[in-house]
C-alpha positions in Angstrom: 144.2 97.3 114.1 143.3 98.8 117.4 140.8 96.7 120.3 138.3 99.6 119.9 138.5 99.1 116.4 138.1 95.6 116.3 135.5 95.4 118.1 133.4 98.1 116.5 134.1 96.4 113.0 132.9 93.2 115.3 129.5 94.7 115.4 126.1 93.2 114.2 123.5 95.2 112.8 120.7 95.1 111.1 120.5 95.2 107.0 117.4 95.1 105.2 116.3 94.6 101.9 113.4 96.4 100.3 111.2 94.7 98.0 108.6 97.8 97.3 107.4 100.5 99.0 104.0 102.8 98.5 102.0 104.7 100.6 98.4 103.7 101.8 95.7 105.7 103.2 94.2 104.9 106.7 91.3 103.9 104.7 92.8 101.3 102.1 94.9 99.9 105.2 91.9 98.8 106.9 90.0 97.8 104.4 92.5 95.1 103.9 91.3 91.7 104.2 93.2 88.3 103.3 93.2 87.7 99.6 93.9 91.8 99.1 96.4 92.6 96.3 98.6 95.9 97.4 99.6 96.6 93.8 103.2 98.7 93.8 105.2 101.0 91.4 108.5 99.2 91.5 108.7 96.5 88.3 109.0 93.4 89.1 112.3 92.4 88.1 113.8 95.6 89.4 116.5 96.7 91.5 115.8 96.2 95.5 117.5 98.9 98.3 119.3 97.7 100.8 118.9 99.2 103.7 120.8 100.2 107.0 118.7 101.9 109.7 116.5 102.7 106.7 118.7 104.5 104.6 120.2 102.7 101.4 123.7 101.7 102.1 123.8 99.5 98.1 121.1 98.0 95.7 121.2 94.6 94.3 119.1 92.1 92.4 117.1 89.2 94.1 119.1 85.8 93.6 118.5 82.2 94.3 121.1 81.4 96.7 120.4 77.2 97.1 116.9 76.9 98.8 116.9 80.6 99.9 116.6 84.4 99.1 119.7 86.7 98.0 120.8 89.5 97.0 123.3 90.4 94.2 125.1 94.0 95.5 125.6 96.1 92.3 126.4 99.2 93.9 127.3 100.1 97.5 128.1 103.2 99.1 130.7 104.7 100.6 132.0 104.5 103.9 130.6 107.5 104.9 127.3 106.6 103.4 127.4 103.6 105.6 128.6 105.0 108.5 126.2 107.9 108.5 123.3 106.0 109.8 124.7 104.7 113.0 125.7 108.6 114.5 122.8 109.3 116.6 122.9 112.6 115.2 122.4 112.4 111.8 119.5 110.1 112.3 117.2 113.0 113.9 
C-alpha cells in the first residue's frame, strides 16, 4: 500500500449507533421534565443503524460485550456507501 493510503485507512472517525429516533414538537420538547417517558416507534428488540456522519454505513443488534454495550453488525454497506459520507460534496 501507498503512504497516502495508509494513512487515510489510519484515520479515526466517528461511528454511531442509533437506538431510536422520532420527531418532537417545540412544544412536547419543553414540556419535558425529569421522569418524562419519550415513547418511540422502533421495538424494542429491533435492529439499531449505525451511523457514519449520520448516514447508515450497517445495522446490528445490541450485545453484551463483558460489562459493556455492543453491537452485532448484520449487514454493512459497501465501500462506496461508506465512503460517501466523508466527500464534502455529497454531504450538502
Amino acid at each position: 500500500m501507498t503512504r497516502p493510503l495508509v494513512e487515510l485507512l489510519a484515520l479515526e472517525l466517528p461511528v454511531a449507533v442509533v437506538l431510536a429516533e422520532r420527531t418532537m414538537t417545540l412544544g412536547q420538547v419543553l414540556a419535558l421534565a425529569p421522569g418524562a417517558v419519550i415513547e418511540f416507534p422502533q421495538a424494542v428488540a429491533g435492529p439499531l443503524d449505525i451511523r457514519l456522519h449520520d448516514r447508515r454505513i450497517a445495522v446490528g443488534n445490541a450485545v453484551r460485550a463483558g460489562d459493556r454495550f455492543g453491537v452485532q453488525v448484520l449487514d454493512v454497506a459497501d465501500a462506496d456507501g461508506i465512503l460517501r459520507p466523508l466527500d464534502p460534496a455529497a454531504r450538502g
